[in-house]
C-alpha positions in Angstrom: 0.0 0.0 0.0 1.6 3.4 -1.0 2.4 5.2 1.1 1.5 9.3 1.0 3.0 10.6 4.7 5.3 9.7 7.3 5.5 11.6 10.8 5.3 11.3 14.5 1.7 11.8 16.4 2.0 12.2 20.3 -0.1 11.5 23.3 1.3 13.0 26.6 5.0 11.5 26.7 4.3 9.1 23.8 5.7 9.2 20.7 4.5 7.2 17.7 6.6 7.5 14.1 4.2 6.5 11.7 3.1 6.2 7.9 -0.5 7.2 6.7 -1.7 5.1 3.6 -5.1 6.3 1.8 -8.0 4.0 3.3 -10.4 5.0 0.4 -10.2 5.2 -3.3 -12.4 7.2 -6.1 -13.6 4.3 -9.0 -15.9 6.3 -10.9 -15.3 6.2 -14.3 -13.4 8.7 -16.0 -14.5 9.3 -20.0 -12.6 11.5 -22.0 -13.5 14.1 -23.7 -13.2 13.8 -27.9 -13.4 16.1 -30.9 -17.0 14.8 -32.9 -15.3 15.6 -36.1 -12.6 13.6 -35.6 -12.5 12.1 -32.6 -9.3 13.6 -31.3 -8.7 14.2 -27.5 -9.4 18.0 -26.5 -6.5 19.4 -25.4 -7.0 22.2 -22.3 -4.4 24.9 -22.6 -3.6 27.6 -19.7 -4.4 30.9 -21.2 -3.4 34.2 -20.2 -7.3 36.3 -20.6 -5.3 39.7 -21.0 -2.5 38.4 -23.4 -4.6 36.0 -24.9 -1.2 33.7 -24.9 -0.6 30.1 -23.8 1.4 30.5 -20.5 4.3 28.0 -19.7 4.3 26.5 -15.5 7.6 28.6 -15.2 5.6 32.1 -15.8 2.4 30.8 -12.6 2.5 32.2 -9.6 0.0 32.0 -6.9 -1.7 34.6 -5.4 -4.7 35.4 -3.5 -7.7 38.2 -4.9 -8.4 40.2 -1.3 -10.4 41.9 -4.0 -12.1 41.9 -6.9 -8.7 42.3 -9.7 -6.7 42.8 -7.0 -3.7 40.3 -5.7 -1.3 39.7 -3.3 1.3 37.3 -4.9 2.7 34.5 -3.0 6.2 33.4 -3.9 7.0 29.8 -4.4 9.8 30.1 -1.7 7.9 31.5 1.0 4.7 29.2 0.7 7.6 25.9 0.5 9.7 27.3 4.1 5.7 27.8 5.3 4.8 24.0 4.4 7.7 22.7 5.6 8.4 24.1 9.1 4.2 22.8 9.9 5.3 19.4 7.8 8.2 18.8 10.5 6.0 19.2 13.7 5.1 15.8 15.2 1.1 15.5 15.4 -0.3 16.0 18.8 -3.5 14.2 20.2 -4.6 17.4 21.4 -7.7 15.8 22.8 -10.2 13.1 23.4 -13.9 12.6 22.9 -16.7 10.1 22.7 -17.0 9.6 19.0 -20.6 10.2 19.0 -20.2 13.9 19.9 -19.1 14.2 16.1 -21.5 14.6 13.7 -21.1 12.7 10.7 -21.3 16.1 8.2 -17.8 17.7 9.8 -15.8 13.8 8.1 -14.0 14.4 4.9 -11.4 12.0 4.2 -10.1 8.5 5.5 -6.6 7.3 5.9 -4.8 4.0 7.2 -2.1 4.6 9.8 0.5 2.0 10.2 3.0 1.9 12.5 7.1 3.2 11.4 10.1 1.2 12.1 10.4 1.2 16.1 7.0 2.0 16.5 4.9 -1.1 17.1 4.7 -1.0 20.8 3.5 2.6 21.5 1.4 2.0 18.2 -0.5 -0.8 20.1 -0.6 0.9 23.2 -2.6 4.0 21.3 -4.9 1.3 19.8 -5.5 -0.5 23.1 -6.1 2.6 25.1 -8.7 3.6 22.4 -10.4 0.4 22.6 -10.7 0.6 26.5 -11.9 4.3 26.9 -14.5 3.7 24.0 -13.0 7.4 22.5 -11.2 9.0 20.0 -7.8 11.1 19.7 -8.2 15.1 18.1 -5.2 16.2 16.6 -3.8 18.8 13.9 -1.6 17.6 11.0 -0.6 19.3 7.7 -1.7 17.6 4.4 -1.2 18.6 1.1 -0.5 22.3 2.7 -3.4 22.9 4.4 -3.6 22.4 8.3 -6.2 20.0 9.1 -8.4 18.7 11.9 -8.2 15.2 12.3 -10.2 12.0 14.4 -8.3 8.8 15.2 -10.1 5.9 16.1 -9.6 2.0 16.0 -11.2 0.4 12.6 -11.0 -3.4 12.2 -7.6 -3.4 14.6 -6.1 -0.8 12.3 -5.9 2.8 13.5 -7.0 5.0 11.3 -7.1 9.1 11.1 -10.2 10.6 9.7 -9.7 14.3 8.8 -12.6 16.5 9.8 -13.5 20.0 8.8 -13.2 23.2 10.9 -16.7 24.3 12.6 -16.2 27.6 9.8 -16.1 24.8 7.0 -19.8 23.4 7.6 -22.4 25.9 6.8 -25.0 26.6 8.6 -28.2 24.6 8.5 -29.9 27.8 9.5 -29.2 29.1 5.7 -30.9 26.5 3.7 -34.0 27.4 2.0 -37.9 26.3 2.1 -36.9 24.3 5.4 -40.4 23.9 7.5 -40.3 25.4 10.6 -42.7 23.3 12.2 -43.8 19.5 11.7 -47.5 19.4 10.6 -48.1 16.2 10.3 -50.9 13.5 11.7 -50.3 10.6 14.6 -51.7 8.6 12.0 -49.1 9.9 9.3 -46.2 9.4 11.6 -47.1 6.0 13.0 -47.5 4.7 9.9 -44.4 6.4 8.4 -42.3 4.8 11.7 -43.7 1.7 10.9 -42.3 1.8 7.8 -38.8 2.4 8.7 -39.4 -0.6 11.2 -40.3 -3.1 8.6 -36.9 -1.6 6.2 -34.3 -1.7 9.6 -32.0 -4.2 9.3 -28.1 -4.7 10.0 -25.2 -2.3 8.1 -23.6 -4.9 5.8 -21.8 -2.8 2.9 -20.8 -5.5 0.4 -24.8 -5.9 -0.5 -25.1 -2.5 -1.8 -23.2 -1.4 -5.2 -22.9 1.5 -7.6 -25.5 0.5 -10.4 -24.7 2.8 -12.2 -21.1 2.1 -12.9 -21.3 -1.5 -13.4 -24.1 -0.5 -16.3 -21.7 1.9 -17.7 -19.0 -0.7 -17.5 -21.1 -3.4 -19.2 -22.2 -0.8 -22.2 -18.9 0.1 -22.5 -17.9 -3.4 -23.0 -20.5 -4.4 -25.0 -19.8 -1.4 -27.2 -15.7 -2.5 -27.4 -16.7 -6.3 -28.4 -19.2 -5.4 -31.0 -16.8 -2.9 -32.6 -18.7 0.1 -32.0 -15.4 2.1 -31.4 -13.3 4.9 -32.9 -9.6 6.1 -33.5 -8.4 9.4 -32.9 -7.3 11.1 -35.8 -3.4 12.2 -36.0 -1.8 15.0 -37.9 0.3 14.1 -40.6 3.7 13.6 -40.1 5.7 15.3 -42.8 7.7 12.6 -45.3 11.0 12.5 -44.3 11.7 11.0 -47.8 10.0 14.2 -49.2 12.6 16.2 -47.3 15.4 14.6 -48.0 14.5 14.8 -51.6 14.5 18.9 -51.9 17.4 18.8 -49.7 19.4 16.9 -52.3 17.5 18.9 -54.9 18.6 22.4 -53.6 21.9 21.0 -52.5 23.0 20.5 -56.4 21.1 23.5 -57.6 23.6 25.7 -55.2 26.5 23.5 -56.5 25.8 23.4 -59.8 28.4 25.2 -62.0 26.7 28.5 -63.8 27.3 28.5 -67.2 30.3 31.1 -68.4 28.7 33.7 -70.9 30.6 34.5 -74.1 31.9 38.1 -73.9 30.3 40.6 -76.1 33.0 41.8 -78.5 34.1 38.2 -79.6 31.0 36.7 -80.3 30.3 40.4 -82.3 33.8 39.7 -84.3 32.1 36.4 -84.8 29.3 37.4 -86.3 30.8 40.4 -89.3 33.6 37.7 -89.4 30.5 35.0 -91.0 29.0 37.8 -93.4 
């Protein structure tokens, strides 16, 4: 399993070097996007919307608008020293809570910890003591340059951090339209909509459900590949190299090529009353 950090986190006087490995991974199905006309990939170029110009990675910089057309530019130096003086601080279990204290809409992203080399012992001991108190660690760590909020918690005897967003990150419930205030509904409405939910409870098993979806896509894709239903992007045409090399050889003996010597004027006019 690949492995995309490696750190320290601390509780109290313990100190844990480990390596975080991505717990989850994205299988939707990514389709391309062609030319009709030919069926060519679309290429996406990094225009300049004043100069109208293709701009090269070297001529980016990052910046941030504090206003509308208005900037302060970052340089590439300072933003590195920045990430990298966070990056080198070990990750501190700052706190813990009861896991149910958390709702569900502040988790983002899931990731495997595993324990470093001489880390196996204080690695089990974090996992143990989790297990026991029935909570979870809090802790900060930098990924990907942004500071993050993160949950760690016991999942199938693996410990595993769960990045959570800041309480300035969720917004607000209070904001979202058409939401009734009040709940007029019947008894007779309710009990028969609890009784519904009764009859549909059962136990979380994951494997049972699937994406639909992408297994139809999957299958019409498929079925489109085996019956020959596909296409080939057009190219542009190299230019003949035999072409080239022809005019090549064709100008390289017309600059060589001797010019003819003229006959000078007086002789050739001797020449001529000389005849008559």
């Amino acid at each position: 399993m690949h492995t995309m950090w490696k750190g320290s986190i601390s509780f109290g006087l313990v100190n844990i070097p480990i390596k975080l490995h991505t717990a989850t991974e994205d299988k939707d199905i990514k389709l391309r996007t062609l030319h009709n006309k030919c069926h060519a990939p679309i290429k996406y170029e990094k225009i300049c919307s004043v100069c109208e110009e293709e701009v090269k990675p070297d001529d980016i910089v990052k910046a941030y608008e504090y206003t509308k057309g208005k900037f302060v530019v970052l340089d590439h130096e300072d933003l590195e020293k920045l990430k990298k003086e966070n990056e080198e601080k070990a990750v501190e279990i700052i706190d813990f809570v009861k896991i149910e204290q958390i709702d569900p809409i502040y988790f983002d992203r899931s990731y495997y910890m595993s324990p470093n080399e001489g880390g196996s012992k204080a690695y089990s001991l974090l996992r143990k003591a989790l297990q026991e108190s029935q909570k979870v660690g809090l802790a900060k760590i930098i990924i990907r340059s942004k500071e993050q909020l993160a949950v760690i918690r016991v999942y199938e005897n693996t410990l595993v951090m769960e990045t959570i967003h800041y309480p300035d990150e969720v917004r607000k419930s209070g904001d979202v339209p058409n939401v009734p205030a009040e709940n007029k509904v019947t008894k007779k409405e309710l009990d028969t909509a609890i009784l519904l939910i009764d009859q549909l409870t059962s136990e979380f098993e994951p494997e049972k459900y699937t994406d639909e979806y992408r297994t139809a896509l999957l299958e019409l894709i498929e079925s489109r590949r085996n019956g020959k239903e596909t296409v080939t992007a057009a190219t542009k045409e190299a230019p003949s190299n035999v072409t080239d090399l022809m005019a090549a050889l064709q100008a390289s003996i017309d600059r060589t090529k001797p010019k003819k010597a003229a006959a000078p004027r007086k002789k050739a006019a001797a020449k001529i009353k000389k005849e008559a």
